[in-house]
C-alpha positions in Angstrom: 0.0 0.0 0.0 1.7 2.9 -1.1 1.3 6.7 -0.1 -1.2 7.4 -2.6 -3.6 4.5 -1.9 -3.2 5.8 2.2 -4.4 9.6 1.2 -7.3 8.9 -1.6 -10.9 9.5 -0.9 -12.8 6.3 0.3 -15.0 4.7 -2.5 -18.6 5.5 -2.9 -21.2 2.9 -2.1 -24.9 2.8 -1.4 -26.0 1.6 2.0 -27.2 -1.9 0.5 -23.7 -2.2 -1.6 -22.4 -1.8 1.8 -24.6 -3.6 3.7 -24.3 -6.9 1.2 -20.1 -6.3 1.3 -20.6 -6.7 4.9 -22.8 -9.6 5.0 -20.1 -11.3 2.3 -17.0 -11.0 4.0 -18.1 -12.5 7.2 -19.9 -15.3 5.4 -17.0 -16.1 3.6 -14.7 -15.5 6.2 -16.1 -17.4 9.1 -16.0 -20.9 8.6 -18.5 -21.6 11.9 -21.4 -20.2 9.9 -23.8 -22.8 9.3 -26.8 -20.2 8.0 -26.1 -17.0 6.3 -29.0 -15.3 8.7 -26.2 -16.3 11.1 -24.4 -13.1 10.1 -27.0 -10.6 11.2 -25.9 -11.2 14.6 -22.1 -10.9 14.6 -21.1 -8.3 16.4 -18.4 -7.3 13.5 -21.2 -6.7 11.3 -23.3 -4.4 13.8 -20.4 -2.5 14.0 -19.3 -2.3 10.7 -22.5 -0.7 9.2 -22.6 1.2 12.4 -18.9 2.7 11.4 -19.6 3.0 7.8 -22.3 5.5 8.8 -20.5 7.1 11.7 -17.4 7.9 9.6 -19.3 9.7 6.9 -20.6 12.3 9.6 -17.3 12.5 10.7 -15.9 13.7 7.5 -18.5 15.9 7.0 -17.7 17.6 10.4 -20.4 16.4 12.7 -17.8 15.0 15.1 -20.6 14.8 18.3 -23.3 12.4 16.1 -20.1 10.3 14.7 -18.8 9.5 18.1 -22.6 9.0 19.2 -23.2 6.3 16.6 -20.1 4.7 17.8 -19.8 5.0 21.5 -23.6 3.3 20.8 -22.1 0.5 19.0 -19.5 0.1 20.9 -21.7 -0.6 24.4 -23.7 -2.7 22.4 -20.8 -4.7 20.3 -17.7 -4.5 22.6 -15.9 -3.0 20.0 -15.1 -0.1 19.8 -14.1 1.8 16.4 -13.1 5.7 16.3 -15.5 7.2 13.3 -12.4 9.3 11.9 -10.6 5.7 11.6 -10.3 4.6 7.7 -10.4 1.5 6.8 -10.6 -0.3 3.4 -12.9 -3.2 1.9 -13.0 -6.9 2.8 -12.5 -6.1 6.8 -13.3 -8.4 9.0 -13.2 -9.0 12.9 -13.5 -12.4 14.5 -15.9 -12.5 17.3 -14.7 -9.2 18.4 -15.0 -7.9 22.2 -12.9 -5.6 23.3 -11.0 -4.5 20.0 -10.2 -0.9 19.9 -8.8 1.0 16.8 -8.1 4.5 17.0 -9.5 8.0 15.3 -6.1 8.2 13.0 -5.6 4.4 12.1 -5.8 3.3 8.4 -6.6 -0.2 7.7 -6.0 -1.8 4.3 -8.0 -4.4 2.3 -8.7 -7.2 3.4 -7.7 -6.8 6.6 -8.7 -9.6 9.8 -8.5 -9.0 13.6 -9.4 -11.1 16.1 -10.6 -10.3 19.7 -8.9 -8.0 22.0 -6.7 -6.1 19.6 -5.4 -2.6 20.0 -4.8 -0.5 17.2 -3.8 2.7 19.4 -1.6 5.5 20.3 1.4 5.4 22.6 0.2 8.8 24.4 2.6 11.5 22.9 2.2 11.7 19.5 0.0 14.9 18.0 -1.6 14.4 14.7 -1.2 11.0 13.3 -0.9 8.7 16.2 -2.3 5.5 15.4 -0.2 2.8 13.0 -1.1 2.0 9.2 -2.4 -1.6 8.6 -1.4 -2.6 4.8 -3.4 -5.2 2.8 -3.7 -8.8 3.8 -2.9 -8.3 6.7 -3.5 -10.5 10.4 -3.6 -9.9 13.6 -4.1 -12.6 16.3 -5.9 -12.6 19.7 -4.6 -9.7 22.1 -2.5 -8.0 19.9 -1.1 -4.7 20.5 0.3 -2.2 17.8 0.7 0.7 19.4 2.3 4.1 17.4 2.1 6.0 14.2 4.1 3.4 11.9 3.0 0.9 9.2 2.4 -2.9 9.6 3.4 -4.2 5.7 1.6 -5.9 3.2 0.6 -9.5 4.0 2.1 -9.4 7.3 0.9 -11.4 10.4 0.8 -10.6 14.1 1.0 -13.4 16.9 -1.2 -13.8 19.5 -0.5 -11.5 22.7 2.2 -9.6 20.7 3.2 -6.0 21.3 4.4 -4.1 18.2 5.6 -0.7 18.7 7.7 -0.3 15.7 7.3 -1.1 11.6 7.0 -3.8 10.7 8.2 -4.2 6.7 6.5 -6.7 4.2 5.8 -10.6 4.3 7.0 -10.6 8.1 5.8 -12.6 11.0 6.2 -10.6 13.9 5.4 -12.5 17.6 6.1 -11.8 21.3 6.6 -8.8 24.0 7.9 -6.2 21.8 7.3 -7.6 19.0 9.8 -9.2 17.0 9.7 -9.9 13.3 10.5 -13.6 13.2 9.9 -14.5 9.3 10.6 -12.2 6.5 10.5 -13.1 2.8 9.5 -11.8 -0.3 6.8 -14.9 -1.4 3.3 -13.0 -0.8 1.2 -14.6 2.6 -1.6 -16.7 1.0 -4.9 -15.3 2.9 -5.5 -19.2 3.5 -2.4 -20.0 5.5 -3.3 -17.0 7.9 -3.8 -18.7 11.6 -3.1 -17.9 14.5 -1.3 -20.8 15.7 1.0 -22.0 13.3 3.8 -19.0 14.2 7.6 -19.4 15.1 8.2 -18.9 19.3 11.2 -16.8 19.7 11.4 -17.9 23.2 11.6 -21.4 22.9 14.2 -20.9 20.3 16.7 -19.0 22.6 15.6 -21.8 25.1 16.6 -24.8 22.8 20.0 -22.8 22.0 20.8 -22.3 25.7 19.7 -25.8 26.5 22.5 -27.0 23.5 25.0 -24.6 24.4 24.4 -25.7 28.3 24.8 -29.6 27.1 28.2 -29.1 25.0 29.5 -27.1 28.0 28.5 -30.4 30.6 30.4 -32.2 27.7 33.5 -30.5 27.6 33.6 -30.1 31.2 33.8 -33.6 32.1 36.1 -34.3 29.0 38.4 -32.1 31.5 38.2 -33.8 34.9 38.6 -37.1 33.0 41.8 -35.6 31.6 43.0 -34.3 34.8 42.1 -37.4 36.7 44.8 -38.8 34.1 47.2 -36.4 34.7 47.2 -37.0 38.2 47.5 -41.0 38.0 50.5 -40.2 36.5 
């Protein structure tokens, strides 16, 4: 997502070109729906046409009934979306309480969250504050990205991970601050995105220490044996 794409007006669409876009990307993202009436209930949704609305009084300077509509859908959701927030086609948020996503944040297409992510300010910034989601991107349960940087194209974000600085193209970025982990060039598939299936940094330093620990055992008793020698002699 370049500049350009980040600065240009949002599309024009009719409430029911809206309202069907909605009702498509949950029923093809969600997996658990078994009836597409199903979809009228999901909080994401609610919220969704509730933003949709909320951000067009917001542009047009009618900042009290924007925050209205969406402090409204926020009590009644559990998520809670600022109206000046922009955010691009095929979004979708996975069950959804207690996501938060900040007035300045852009999201991309085709964008997914899951519950309890942050998309928010650090507390010092003026102006743009919030960080820039590209296209394709994921975040996983918990997630905290935190600052007025950009998350890159077809990136994903562990569960529980805290991202406070930019996170380039293709990465994998996982634990507390975030680290990027996997970094290539080969575009994310949208159908490999899970939230499971991510490297652990941790257990990786853990398994080196664990080695290094065992060769040092090793060469430790290689030296008593040879000193035990020595002194036989």
């Amino acid at each position: 997502m370049n500049n350009d794409d980040m600065n240009k007006k949002p599309e024009r669409m009719g409430f029911f070109a809206r309202y069907k876009e909605e009702f498509n990307v949950i029923k093809e993202r969600d997996p658990a729906i078994k009836s597409k009436w199903e979809v009228l209930l999901y909080p994401s949704f609610k919220v969704m046409i509730k933003y949709r609305k909320a951000h067009k009084l917001y542009l047009k300077g009618h900042y009290f009934w924007a925050r209205k509509i969406s402090q409204r859908a926020a009590r009644k959701t559990g998520i809670e979306i600022h109206p000046g927030a922009t955010i691009g086609k095929g979004f979708f948020i996975d069950h959804g309480t207690g996501v938060v996503i900040g007035e300045t944040t852009i999201i991309g297409d085709n964008v997914t969250l899951y519950q309890g992510v942050t998309l928010g300010g650090t507390g010092k910034e003026c102006g743009k504050r919030h960080p820039t989601i590209g296209n394709n991107v994921m975040i996983s349960v918990g997630a905290k990205v935190l600052g007025s940087f950009k998350v890159g194209d077809n990136s994903k974000i562990g569960a529980g991970s805290v991202v406070i600085e930019e996170v380039p193209p293709n990465c994998t970025v996982v634990g507390v601050p975030g680290r990027i982990v996997k970094q290539d060039n080969v575009r994310v598939p949208r159908e490999t995105m899970d939230q499971i299936h991510l490297p652990d940094p941790v257990m990786d330093d853990i398994n080196v220490l664990k080695h290094e620990n065992s060769e040092l055992v090793t060469r430790l008793l290689e030296l008593e044996d040879k000193i035990k020698e020595l002194q036989k002699k």
